[in-house]
N, C-alpha and C positions, 0 to 999 in steps of 0.2 A: 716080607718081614725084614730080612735083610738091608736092601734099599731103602726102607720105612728106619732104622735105625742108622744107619752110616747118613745120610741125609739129616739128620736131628744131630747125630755129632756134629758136623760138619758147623751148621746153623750153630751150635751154643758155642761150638771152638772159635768160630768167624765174628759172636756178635756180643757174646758175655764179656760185659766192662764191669768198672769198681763200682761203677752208680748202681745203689740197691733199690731204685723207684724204677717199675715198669709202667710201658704203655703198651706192649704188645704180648699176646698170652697165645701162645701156638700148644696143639695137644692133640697126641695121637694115641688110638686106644683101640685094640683088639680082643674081642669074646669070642672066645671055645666051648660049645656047649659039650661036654664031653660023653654024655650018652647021646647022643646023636651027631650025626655026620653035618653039623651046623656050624657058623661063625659068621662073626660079621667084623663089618671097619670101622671107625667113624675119626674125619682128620675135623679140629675145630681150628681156627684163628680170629684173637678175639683184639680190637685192636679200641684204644682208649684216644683219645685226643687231649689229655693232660695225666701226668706221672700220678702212678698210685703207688702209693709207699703202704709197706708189708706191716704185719701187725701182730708183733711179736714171732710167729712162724714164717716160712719164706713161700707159703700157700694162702696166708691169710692177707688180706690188703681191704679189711673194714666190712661191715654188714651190706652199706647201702653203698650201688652205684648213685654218683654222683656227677658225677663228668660223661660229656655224649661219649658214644660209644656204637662200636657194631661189630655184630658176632657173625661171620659165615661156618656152617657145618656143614662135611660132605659126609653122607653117611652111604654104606654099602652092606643092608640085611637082606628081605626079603623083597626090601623096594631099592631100586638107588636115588637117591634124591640130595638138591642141595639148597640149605635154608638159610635166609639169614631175617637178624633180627637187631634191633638195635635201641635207642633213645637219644633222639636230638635235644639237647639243653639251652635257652633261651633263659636267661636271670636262674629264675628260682622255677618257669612252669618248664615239662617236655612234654614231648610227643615220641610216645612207643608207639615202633612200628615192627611190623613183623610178616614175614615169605616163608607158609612152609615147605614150600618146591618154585624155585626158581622158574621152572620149568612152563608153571601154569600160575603165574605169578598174580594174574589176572582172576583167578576164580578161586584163591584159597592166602588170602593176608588178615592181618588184623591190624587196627590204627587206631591210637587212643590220644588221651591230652592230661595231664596228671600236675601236680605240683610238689616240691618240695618246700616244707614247711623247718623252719631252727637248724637244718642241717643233720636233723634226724627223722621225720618222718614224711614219709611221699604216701600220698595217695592217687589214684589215677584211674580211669575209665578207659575201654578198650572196646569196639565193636570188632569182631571175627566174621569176617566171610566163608563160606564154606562151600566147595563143590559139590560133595554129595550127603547135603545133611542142612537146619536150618541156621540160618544167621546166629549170632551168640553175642549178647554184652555182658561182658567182665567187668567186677569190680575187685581193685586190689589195694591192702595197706600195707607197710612197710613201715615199723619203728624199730628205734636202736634205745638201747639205753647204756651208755657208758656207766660202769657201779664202779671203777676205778682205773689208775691209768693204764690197768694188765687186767682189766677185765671186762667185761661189754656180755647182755641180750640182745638178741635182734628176734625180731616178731615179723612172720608175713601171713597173711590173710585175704583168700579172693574167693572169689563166689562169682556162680554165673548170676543172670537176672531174673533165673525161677529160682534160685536157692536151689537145685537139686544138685548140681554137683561144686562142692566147697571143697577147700583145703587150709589147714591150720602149717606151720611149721616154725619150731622155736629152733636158733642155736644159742648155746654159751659158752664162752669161751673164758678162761683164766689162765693167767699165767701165773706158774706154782715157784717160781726163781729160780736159780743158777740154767739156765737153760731151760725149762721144764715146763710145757704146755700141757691142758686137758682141755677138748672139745666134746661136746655135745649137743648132736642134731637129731631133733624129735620133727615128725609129721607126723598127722592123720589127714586122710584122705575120705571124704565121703560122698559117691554118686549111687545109680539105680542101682549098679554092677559090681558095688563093694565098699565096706568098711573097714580100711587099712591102718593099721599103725605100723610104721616105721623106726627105726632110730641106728645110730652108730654111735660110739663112742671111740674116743680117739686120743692115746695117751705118747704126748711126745720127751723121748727121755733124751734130745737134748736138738740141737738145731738139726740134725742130719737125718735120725729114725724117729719113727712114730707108727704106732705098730695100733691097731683099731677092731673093736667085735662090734657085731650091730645083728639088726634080725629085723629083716625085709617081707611084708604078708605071712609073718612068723615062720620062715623060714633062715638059719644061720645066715649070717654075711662075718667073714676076715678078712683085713687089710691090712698091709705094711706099707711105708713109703719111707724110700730111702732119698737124701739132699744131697746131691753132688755137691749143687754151690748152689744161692741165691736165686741163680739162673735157670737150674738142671733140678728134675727130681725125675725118679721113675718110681709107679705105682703096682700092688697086684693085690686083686682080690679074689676072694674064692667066695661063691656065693652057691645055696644050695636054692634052686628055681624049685622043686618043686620035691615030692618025699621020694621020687626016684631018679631024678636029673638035679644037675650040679654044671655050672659053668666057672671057667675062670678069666678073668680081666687082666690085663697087663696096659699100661697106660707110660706113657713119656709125655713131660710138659719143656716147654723151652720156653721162658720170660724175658723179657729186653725193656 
């Protein structure tokens, strides 16, 4: 944990400039299950190949990716494994592409061909390979709708190709002025194995904190996030997994 922090200093002391448009999103995140002798890692870096500028908060930087892009994550639970995923852009059609173990890169990807349509809605098709389980085609949508120039919904929506396992998920976002943000992100999830609702709510009182309640498989979730700078934030949440287990999250982002 130590070296996982002095490392992330290092990184936002060496690359944090005055330009507030990122292309590279690095994020390291730690879970403590605390009734049990449990925890896990997971380092992401997410890197953009054209500047996203922030949108209103120094976390937000618009609904829809737009620009190619690729995500590697090394995660370390009860599997180790390292995935990466991404979207190639050609005009207005991509191709998402996706590895969820490097490892066995060959027997478990998914590749699709999608379009963006006015700059607000993509749509796009995905076939999933899978090792131990059958093939899978995705369907996914993605709308935005800016309602003013401090406020915006975004809509996503995908479905496998039997309709049995779907997911809905709204965010909205407003900016309230002088500093002052409110977010909220709703899901439902529905397959064989469950019908979820989800949501967080997230009230920021001024560029640096924003402090968040939500409730995960109806179970509490809290969060704070504090902004060093444009660059830097660190995150923690407390979430209760289940009526007699609780974990906690601690999370660092570095943006460039």
């Amino acid at each position: 944990m130590k070296i996982l922090i002095i490392l992330t200093i290092t990184l936002c002391s060496s690359l944090c400039i005055a330009n507030t448009e990122k292309t590279w999103f690095n994020q390291a995140t730690y879970t403590k299950f605390e009734d049990a002798d449990d925890h896990s890692w997971q380092i992401s870096s997410h890197y953009y190949f054209a500047p996203q500028a922030y949108f209103g908060v120094w976390d937000d930087f618009g609904y829809l990716d737009t620009d190619s892009n690729v995500l590697l994550t090394y995660t370390n639970d009860t599997d180790v494994y390292t995935g990466a995923e991404g979207e190639i852009f050609i005009g207005n059609w991509f191709i998402p592409l996706g590895i969820a173990d490097l490892s066995q890169a060959d027997e478990d990807y998914s590749v699709g061909v999608g379009n963006l349509f006015y700059d607000r809605i993509k749509a796009s098709i995905s076939h999933q390979r899978l090792k131990n389980g059958e093939d899978i085609t995705w369907f996914q949508g993605q709308l935005n709708i800016d309602l003013d120039p401090n406020a915006y919904v975004g809509l996503t929506a995908n479905t496998d190709d039997s309709l049995d396992d779907w997911r809905v998920e709204v965010r909205y976002f407003r900016g309230l002025g002088e500093q002052r943000f409110f977010t909220l992100d709703l899901s439902h999830h529905n397959n064989s194995s469950k019908n979820q609702n989800d949501f967080i709510a997230n009230y920021y009182f001024n560029q640096h904190f924003a402090l968040g309640v939500g409730s995960q498989a109806s179970h509490l979730m809290i969060e704070g996030k504090y902004f060093v700078n444009h660059s830097f934030f660190v995150k923690a949440r407390y979430q209760e997994q289940s009526d007699d287990e609780q974990s906690l999250e601690m999370s660092m982002q570095a943006q460039f």
